[in-house]
C-alpha positions as CSV (number, residue, x, y, z in Angstrom):
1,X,2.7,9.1,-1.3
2,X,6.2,7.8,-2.7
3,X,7.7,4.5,-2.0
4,X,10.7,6.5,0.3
5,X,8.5,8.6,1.8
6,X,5.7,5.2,3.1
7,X,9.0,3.7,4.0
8,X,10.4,6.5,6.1
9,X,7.2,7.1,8.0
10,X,6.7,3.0,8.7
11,X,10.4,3.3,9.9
12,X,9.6,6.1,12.1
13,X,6.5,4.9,13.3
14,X,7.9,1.3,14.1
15,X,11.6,1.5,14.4
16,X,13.6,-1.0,14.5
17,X,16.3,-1.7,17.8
18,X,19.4,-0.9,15.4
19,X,19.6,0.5,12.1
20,X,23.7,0.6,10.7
21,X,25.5,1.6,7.7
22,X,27.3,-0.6,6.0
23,X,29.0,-0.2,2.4
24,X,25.6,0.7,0.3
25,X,23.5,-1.3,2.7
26,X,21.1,-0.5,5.8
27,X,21.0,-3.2,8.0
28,X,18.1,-3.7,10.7
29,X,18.4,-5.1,13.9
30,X,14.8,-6.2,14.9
31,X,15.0,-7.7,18.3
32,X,11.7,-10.3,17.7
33,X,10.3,-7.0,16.0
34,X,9.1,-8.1,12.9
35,X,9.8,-8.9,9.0
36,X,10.4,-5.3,8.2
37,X,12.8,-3.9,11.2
38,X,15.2,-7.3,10.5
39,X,15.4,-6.6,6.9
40,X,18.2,-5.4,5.1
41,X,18.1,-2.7,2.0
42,X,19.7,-0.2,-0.5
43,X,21.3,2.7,1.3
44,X,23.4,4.0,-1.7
45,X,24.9,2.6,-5.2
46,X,25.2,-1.3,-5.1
47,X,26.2,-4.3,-7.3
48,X,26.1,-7.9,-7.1
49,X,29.0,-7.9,-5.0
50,X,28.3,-6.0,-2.5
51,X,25.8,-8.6,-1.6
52,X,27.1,-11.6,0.3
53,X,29.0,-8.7,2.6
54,X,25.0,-8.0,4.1
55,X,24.1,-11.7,3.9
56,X,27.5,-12.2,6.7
57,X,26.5,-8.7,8.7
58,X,22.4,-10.4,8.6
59,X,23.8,-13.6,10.1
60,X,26.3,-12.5,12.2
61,X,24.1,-10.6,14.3
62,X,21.7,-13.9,14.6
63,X,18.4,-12.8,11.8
64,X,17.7,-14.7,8.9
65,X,19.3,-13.4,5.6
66,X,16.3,-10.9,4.6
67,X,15.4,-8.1,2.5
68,X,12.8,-5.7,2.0
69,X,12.6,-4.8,-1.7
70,X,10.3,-1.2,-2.5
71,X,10.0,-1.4,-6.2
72,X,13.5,-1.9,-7.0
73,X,14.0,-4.7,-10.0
74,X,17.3,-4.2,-10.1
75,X,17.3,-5.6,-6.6
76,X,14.8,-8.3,-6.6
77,X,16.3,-10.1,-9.7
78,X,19.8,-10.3,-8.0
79,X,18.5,-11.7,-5.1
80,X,16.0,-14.3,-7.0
81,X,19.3,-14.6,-9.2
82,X,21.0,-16.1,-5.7
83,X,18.1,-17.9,-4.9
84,X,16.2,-16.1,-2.1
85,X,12.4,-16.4,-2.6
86,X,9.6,-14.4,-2.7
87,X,8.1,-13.3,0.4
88,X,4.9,-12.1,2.0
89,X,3.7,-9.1,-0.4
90,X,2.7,-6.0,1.1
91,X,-0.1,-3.2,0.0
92,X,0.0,0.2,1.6
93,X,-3.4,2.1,1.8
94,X,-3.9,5.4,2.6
95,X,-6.6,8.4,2.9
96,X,-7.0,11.6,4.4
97,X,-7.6,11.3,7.3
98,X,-10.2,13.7,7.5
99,X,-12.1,11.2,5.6
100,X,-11.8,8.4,8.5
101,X,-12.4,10.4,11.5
102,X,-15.7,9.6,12.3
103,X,-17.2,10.2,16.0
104,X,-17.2,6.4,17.5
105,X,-18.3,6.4,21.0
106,X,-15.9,6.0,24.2
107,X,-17.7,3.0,24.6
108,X,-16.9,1.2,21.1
109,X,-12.7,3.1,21.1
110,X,-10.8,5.0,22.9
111,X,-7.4,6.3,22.5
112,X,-4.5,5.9,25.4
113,X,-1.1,5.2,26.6
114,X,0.3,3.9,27.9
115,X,-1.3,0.7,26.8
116,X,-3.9,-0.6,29.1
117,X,-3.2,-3.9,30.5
118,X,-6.2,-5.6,28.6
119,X,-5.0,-3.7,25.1
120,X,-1.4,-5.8,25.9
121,X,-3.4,-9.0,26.5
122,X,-5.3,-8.8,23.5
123,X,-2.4,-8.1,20.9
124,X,-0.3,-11.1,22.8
125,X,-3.6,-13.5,21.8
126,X,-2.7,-12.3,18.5
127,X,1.0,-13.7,18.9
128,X,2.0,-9.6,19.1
129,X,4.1,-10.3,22.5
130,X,6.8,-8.2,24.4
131,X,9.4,-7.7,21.3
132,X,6.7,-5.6,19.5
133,X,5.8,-3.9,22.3
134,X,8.7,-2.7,22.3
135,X,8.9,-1.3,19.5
136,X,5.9,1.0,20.2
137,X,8.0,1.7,23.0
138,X,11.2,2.8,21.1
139,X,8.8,5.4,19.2
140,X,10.0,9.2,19.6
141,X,7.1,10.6,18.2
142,X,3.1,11.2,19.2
143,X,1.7,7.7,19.6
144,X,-1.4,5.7,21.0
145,X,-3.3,3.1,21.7
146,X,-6.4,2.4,21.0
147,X,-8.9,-0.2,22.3
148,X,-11.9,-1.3,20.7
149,X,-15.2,-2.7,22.3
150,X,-18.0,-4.9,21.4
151,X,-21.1,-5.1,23.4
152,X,-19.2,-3.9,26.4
153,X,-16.8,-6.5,25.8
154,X,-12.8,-5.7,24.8
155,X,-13.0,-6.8,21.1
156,X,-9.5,-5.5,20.2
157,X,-6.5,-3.4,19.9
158,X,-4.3,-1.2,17.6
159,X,-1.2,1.0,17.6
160,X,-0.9,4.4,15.9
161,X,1.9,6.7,15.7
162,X,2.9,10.0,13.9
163,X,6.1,10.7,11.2
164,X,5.2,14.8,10.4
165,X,1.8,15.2,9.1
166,X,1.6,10.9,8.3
167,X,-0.2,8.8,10.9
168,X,0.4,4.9,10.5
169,X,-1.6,2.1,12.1
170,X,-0.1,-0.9,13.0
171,X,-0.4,-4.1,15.0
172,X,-4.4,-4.1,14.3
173,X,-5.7,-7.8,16.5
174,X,-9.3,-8.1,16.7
175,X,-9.9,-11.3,19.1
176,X,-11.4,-13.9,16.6
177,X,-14.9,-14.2,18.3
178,X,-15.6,-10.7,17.5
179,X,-14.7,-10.0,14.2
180,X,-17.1,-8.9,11.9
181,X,-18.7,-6.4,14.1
182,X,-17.7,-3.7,13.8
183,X,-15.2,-3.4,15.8
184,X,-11.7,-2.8,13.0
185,X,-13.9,-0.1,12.0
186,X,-14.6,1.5,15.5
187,X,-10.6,1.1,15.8
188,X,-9.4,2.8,12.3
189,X,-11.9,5.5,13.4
190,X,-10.8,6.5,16.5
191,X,-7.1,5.8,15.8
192,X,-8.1,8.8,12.9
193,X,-10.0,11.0,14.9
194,X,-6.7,11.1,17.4
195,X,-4.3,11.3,14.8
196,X,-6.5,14.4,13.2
197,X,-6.1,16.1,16.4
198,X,-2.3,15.7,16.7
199,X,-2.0,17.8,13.4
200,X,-1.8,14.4,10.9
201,X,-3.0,15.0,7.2
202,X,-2.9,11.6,5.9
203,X,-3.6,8.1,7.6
204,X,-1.7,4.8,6.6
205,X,-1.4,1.1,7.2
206,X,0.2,-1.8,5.5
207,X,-1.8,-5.4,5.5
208,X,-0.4,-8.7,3.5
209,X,-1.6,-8.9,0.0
210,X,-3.2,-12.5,1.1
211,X,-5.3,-10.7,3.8
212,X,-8.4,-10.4,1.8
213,X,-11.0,-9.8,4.6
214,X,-9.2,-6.3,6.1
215,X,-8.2,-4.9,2.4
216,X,-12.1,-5.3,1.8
217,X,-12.6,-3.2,4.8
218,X,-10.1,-0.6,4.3
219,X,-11.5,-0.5,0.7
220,X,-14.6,0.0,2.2
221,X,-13.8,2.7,4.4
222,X,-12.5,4.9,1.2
223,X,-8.7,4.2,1.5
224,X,-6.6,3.3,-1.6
225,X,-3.4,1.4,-2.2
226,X,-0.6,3.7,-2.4
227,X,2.2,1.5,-2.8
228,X,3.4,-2.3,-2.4
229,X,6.4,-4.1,-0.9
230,X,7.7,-7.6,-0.7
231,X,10.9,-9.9,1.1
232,X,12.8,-11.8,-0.1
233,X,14.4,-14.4,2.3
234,X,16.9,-17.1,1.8
């Protein structure tokens, strides 16, 4: 998988409200979307210049002055350069998804949309409220939800969506009581098993680097890391 091709299918999958041109910049408006749909990056040939012109569009439309950087050093030294820091590192993993879809029973996940009303109460536990919901929302594509259980009890919630023959994962909240049982698993599974039957070849997800506990899982499960990604925010 390369860097533009992880980067077009997280776009796809979770878009953000605005995406504009301007000079060699895309600009993202994320509406209380996340990180990655308010973040600013290379949409042709740049130099140093060009720079402050994003920084005014960034806070002119109310965001913080942020950029996503896919290994581009050119980019990340001018920014450190102006003094924007370091930010939250990203690993993408991926497998085939093949690999992933494992029966789980209707019991432990099951896939559905629109989201169920317990799914929505879950991810806002999480702090994943109405701004990322609607982002799911603004998805063209295939999508789902999927809810996990725990001894009969709703244990958590993911999104999954499809970009060609990519599915991605996002907003994965299990509710802290319940972790460790088996319930991310149940979810990745069945988010696979649906995403294998709408056509999807490979199965994605980013996670923080810092997030120790879920890249042991996924590592676990058979994915690798196919890429990385950081901010930098002023």
């Amino acid at each position: 998988m390369t860097p533009e091709g992880l980067a077009e299918g997280m776009e796809a999958t979770w878009p953000p409200a605005r995406k504009l041109r301007l000079g060699p910049w895309w600009l993202r408006e994320g509406a209380g979307g996340g990180q990655r749909v308010s973040a600013a990056s290379p949409a042709g040939d740049w130099d140093a210049a060009d720079i402050p012109q994003a920084e005014a569009a960034m806070l002119a439309m109310g965001q913080t002055r942020l950029w996503v950087i896919h290994d581009d050093a050119r980019l990340d030294a001018a920014l450190a350069a102006r003094g924007y820091r370091r930010h939250d590192p990203v690993v993408a993993y991926a497998a085939p998804v093949a690999a992933l879809a494992g029966e789980v029973s209707g019991m432990a996940g099951f896939a559905h949309w629109p989201p169920l009303a317990i799914a929505c109460d879950i991810w806002a536990e999480g702090g994943i409220g109405p701004e990322r919901l609607a982002v799911m929302q603004r998805v063209a594509g295939a999508k789902s939800a999927i809810l996990g259980r725990t001894a009969d009890t709703p244990a958590g919630a993911a999104f999954v969506a499809i970009h060609g023959d990519l599915a991605m994962l996002h907003a994965l909240e299990v509710r802290p009581a319940l972790r460790r049982q088996g319930s991310a698993r149940n979810i990745l599974m069945t988010a696979a098993h649906w995403a294998q039957d709408q056509g999807a070849v490979t199965f994605s997800l980013v996670v923080t680097e810092q997030n120790a506990a879920a890249r042991a899982l996924y590592e676990r499960l058979g994915m690798v890391a196919v890429g990385r990604y950081h901010y930098r925010v002023m």
